[in-house]
BAMAR-233620 format. One record per residue (C-alpha): residue in one letter; residue number from 0; y, x, z; chain. Coordinates in pm, whole numbers. Last residue first. Example, Ala and Ser with C-alpha at 12.3 -4.5 7.8 and 13.67 -1.06 7.14 Angstrom:
BEGIN
> residu num Y X Z chaine
> S 1 -106 1367 714 A
> A 0 -450 1230 780 A
//
This chain:
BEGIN
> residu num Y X Z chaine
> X 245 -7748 5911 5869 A
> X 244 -7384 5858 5714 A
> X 243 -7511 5996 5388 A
> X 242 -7815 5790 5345 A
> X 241 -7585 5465 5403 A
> X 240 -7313 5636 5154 A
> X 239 -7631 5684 4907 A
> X 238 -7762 5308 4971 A
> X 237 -7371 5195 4944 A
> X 236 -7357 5346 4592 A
> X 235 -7128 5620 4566 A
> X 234 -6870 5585 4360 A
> X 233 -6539 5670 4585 A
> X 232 -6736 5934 4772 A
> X 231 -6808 6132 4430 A
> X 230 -6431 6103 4336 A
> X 229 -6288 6233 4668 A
> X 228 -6544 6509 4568 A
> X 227 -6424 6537 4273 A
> X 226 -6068 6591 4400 A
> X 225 -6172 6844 4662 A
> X 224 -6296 7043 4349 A
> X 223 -5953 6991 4148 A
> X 222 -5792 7118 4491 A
> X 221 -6012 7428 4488 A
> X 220 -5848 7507 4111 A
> X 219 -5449 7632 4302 A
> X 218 -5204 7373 4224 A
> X 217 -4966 7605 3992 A
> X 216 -4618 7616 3974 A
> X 215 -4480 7730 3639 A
> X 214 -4129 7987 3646 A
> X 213 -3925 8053 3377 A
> X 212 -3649 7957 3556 A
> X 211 -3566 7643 3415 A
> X 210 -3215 7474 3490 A
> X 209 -3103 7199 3742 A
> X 208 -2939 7399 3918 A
> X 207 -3223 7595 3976 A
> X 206 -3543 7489 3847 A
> X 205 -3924 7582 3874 A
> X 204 -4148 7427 3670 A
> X 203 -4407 7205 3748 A
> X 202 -4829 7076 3781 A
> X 201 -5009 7330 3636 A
> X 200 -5378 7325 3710 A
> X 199 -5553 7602 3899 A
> X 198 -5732 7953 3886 A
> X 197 -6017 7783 3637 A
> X 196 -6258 8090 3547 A
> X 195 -6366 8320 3320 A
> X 194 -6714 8446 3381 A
> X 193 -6864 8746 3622 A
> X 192 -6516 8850 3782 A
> X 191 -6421 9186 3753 A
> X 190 -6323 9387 4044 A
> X 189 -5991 9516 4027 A
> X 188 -5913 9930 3922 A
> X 187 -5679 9937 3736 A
> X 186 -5457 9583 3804 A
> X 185 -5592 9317 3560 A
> X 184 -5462 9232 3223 A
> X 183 -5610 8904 3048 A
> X 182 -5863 8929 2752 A
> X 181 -6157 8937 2998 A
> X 180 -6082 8571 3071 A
> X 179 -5842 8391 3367 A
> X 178 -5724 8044 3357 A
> X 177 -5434 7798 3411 A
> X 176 -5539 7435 3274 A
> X 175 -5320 7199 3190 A
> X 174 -5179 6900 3393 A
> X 173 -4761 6932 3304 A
> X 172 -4728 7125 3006 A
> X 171 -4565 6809 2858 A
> X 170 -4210 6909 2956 A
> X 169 -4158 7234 2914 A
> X 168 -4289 7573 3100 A
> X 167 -4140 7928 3008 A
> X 166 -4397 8204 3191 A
> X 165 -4455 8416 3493 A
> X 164 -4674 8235 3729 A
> X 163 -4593 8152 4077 A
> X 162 -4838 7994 4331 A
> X 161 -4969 7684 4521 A
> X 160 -5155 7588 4820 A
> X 159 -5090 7878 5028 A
> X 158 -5122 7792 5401 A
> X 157 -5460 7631 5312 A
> X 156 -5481 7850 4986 A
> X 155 -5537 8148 5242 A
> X 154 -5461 8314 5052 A
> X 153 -5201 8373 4746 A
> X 152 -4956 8619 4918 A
> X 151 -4730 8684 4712 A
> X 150 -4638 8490 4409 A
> X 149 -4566 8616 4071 A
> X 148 -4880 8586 3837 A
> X 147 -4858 8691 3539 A
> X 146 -4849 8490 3205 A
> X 145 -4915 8407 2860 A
> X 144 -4926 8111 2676 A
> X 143 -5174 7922 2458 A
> X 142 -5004 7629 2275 A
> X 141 -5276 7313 2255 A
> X 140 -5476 7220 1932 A
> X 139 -5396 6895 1783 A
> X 138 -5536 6925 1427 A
> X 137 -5184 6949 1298 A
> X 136 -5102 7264 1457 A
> X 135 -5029 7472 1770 A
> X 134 -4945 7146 1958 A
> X 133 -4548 6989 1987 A
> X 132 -4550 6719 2271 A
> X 131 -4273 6936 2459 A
> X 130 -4457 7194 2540 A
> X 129 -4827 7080 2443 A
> X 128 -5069 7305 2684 A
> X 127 -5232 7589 2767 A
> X 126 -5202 7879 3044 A
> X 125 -5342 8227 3019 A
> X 124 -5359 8453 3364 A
> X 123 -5226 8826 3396 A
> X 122 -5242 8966 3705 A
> X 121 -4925 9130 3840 A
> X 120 -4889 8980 4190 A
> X 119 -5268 8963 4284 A
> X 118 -5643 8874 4266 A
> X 117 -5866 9063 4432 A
> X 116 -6144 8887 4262 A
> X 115 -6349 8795 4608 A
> X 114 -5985 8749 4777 A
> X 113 -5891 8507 4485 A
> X 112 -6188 8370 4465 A
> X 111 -6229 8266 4823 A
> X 110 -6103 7917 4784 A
> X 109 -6278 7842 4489 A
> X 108 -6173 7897 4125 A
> X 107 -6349 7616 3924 A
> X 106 -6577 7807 3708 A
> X 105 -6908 7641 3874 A
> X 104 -6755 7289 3751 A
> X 103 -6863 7427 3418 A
> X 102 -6610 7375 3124 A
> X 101 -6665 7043 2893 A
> X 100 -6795 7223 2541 A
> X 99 -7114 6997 2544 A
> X 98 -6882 6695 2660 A
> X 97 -6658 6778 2386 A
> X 96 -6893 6811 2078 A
> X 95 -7032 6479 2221 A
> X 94 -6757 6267 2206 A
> X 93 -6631 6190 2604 A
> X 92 -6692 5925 2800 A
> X 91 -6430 5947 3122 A
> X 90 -6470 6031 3497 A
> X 89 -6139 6060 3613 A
> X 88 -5906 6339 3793 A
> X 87 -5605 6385 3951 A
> X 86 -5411 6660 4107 A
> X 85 -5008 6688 4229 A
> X 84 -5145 6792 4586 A
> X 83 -5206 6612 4901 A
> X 82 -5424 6330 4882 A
> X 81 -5599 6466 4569 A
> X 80 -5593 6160 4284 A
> X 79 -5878 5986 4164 A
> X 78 -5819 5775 3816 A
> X 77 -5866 5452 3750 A
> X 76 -5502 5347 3872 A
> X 75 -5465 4965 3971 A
> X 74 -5258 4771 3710 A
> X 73 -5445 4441 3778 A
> X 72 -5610 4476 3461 A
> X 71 -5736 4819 3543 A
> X 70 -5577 5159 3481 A
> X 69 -5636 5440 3284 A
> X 68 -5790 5300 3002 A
> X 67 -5820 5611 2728 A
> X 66 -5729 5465 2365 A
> X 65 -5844 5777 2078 A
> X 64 -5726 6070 1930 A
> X 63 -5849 6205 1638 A
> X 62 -5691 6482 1493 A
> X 61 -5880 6673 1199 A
> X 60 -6002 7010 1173 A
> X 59 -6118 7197 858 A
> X 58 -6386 7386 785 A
> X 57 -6509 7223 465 A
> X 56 -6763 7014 637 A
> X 55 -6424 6865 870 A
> X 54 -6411 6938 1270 A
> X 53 -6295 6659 1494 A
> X 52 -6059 6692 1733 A
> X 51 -5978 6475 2027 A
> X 50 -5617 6352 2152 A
> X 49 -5660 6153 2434 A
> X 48 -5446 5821 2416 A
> X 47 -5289 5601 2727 A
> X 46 -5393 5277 2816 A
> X 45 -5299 5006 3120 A
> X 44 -4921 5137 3035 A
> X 43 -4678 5287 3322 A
> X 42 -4745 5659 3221 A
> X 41 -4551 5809 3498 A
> X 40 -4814 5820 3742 A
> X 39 -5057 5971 3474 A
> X 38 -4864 6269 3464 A
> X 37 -4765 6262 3792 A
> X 36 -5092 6349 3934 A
> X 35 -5173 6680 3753 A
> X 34 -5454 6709 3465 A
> X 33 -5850 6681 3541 A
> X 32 -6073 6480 3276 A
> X 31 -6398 6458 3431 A
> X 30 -6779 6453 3242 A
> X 29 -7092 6364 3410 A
> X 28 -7460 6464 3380 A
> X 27 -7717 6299 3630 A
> X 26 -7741 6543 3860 A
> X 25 -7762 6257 4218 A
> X 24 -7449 6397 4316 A
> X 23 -7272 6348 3987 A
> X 22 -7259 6645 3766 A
> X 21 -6900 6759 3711 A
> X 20 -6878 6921 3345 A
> X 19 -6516 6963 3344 A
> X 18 -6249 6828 3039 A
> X 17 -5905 6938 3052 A
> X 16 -5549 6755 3082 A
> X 15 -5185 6813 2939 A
> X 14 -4879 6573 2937 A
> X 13 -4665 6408 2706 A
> X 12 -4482 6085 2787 A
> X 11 -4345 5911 2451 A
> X 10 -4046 5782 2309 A
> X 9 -3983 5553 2007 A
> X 8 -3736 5361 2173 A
> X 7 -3984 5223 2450 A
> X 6 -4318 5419 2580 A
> X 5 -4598 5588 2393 A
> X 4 -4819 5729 2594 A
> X 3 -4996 6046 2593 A
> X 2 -5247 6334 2685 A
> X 1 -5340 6631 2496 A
> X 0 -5626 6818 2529 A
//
């Protein structure tokens, strides 16, 4: 969905983010917005605005977005942010319709799905987002792209954190989701994975000379599951951290 804030003269930062159904350690249910880092760095506002959708009786959709705190009244971020990569996340409340339709935390890529899936140069993966601001329509839905992937080689994610994928990236497709389903090519032949799944968030484009290359970077998906994680320690109770340290 998208993600905004409006800032002086009229303008606004854009980015992208997407809901995952993160249980908390103990199972009670839980839903996370993940996007990249920077886009909610760069939002200097206390509150920014996630743009829901709301489907009409007659079939229609409306847009809906509502106020989403992202910082405290000192300023301090709310979210949870990877150490290392351009990756945040933060447990919000969603509206029903979207925490039902909040994607699995099992479909997070993991570090061996890319060997498990034999995943390569050539793939095809989808990507969506708001390039730009602009969505697909007036309810709010995101732009659905298309692209392969054009890095080699993609493991170990610990020596290859991030990698290429084929398409034109704007402004404001910073934080969304880049994913596999059945609909996307595969090399003849390639195993096929069980369920779509999250293959990581993008978080830039490439430039040269100051000029778009076509190119997205992409924070490979096991980062968004180290974030939890960094989010799970952060609210644990002191009687589970106690438990945990014995």
């Amino acid at each position: 969905m998208q993600l905004d804030q409006a800032i002086s003269d009229g303008q606004r930062k854009v980015g992208t983010g997407f809901l995952i159904a993160a249980p908390r350690p103990d199972g009670a249910p839980r839903v996370v917005l993940v996007t990249a880092r920077h886009v909610l760095d760069v939002m200097p506002g206390n509150e920014a605005r996630i743009g829901w959708r709301t489907a009409e009786a007659d079939g229609a959709w409306k847009f809906t977005p509502e106020n989403l705190t992202i910082r405290d009244a000192d300023g301090a971020p709310l979210w949870t942010a990877h150490p290392e990569r351009d990756v945040a996340v933060m447990e919000i409340t969603a509206p029903p319709a979207f925490a039902q339709a909040a994607i699995p935390a099992g479909w997070l890529a993991d570090a061996e799905a890319f060997d498990r899936w034999r995943m390569g140069p050539g793939d095809e993966l989808l990507a969506l987002g708001y390039p730009h601001g602009l969505s697909a329509n007036r309810a709010g839905f995101p732009i659905l792209r298309l692209g392969r992937i054009s890095s080699w080689p993609l493991t170990p994610i610990r020596h290859f954190p991030i990698f290429l994928l084929d398409f034109v990236v704007a402004q404001g497709n910073s934080g969304g989701p880049v994913f596999w389903t059945p609909a996307a090519r595969r090399v003849p032949g390639a195993p096929v994975p069980d369920h779509p799944f999250i293959a990581g968030v993008l978080v830039q484009e490439v430039q040269s000379g100051g000029q778009g290359i076509d190119l997205g970077v992409v924070a490979h998906a096991d980062y968004v599951r180290e974030t939890i994680a960094l989010l799970d320690q952060s609210t644990a109770t002191p009687e589970t951290q106690s438990n945990a340290a014995q």
